[in-house]
Wavefront OBJ file of the C-alpha trace (Angstrom):
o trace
v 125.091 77.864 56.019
v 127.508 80.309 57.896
v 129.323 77.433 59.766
v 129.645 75.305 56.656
v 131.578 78.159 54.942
v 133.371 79.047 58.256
v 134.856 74.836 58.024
v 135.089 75.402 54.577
v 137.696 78.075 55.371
v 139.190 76.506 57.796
v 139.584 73.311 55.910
v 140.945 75.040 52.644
v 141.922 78.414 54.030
v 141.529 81.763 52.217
v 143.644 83.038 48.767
v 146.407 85.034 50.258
v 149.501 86.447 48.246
v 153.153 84.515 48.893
v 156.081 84.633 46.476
v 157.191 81.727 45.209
v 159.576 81.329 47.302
v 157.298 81.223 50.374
v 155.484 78.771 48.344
v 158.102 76.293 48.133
v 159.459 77.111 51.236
v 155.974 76.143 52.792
v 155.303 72.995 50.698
v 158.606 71.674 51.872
v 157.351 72.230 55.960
v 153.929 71.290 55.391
v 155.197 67.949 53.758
v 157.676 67.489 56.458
v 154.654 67.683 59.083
v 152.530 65.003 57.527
v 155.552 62.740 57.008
v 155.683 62.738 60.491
v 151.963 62.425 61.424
v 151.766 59.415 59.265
v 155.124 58.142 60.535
v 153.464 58.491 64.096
v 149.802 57.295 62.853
v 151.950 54.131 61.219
v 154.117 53.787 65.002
v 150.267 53.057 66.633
v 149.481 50.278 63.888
v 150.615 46.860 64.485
v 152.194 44.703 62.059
v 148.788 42.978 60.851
v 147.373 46.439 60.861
v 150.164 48.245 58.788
v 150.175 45.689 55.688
v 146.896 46.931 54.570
v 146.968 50.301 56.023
v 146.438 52.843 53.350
v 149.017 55.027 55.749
v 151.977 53.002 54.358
v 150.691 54.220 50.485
v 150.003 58.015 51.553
v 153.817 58.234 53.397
v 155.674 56.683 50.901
v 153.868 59.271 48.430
v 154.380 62.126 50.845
v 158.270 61.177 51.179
v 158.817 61.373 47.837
v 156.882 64.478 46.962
v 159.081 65.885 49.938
v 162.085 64.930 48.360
v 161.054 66.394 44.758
v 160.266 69.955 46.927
v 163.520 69.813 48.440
v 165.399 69.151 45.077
v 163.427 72.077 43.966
v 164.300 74.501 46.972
v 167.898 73.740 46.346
v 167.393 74.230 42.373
v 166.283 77.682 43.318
v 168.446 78.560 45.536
v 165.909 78.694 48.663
v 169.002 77.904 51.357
v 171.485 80.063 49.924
v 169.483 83.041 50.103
v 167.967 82.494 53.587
v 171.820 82.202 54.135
v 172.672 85.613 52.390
v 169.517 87.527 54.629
v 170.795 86.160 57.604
v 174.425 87.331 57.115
v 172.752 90.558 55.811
v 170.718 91.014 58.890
v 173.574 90.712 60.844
v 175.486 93.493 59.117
v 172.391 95.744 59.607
v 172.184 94.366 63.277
v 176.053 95.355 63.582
v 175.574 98.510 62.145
v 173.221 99.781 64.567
v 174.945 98.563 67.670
v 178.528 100.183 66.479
v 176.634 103.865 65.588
v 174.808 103.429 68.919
v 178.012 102.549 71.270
v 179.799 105.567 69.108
v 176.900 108.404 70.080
v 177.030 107.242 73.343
v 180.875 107.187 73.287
v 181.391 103.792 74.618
v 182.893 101.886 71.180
v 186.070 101.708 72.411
v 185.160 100.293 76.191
v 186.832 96.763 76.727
v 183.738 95.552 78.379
v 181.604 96.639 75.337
v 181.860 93.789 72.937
v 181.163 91.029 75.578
v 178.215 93.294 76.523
v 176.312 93.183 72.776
v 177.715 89.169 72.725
v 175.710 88.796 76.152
v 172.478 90.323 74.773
v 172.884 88.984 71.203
v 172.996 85.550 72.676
v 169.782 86.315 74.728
v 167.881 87.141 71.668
v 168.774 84.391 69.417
v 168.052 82.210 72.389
v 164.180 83.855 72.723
l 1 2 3 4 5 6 7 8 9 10 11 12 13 14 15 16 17 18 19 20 21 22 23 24 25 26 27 28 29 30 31 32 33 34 35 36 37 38 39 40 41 42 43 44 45 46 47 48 49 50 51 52 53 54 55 56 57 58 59 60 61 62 63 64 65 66 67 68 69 70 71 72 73 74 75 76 77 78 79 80 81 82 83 84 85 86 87 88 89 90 91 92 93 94 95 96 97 98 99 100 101 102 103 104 105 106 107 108 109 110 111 112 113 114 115 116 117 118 119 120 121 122 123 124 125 126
């Protein structure tokens, strides 16, 4: 009984709390992923094979669900706001680094800015 529930879960997963926007925001990756596993299940079939391939049915649907979630995300405003908490972050990030190079008294070193550049780039690289 335990390992039925335990592929139960793992099949359906567990109620968790996400805002809507998560929500969306997942939908939209989850149908990107299976447009591409039936895109790449479809690739394997040959041309007998695909005609009567329920895959050709199940992609088509996913496509256009994933187009209906993305027309939604943009409704909402899902990309603008990512946008705005990036450029936010980077303010904050900004922030920091300037009242940490003035304590230490190095804001107004030459060498400073292509110092936080160097290490910036490392960590959007990671």
């Amino acid at each position: 009984m335990t390992e039925r529930v335990e592929a139960e879960v793992v099949r359906f997963g567990l109620p968790r709390e996400v805002t809507p926007t998560q929500a969306l925001k997942e939908e939209l990756d989850r149908t990107a992923g299976l447009i591409q596993f039936y895109g790449m299940k479809l690739d394997d079939l040959d041309e007998d094979e695909i005609a009567g391939s329920p895959l050709v049915k199940l992609h088509a649907e996913e496509r256009k669900h994933f187009a209906d979630v993305a027309k939604t995300c943009i409704a909402v405003g899902i990309e603008a706001r990512r946008i705005e908490l990036a450029e936010e972050q980077g303010r904050q990030i900004m922030q920091v680094l300037k009242g940490v190079m003035l304590d230490l008294g190095v804001w107004d070193n030459p060498e400073a800015a292509g110092i936080v550049r160097k290490h910036l780039s490392v960590a959007v690289a990671a």
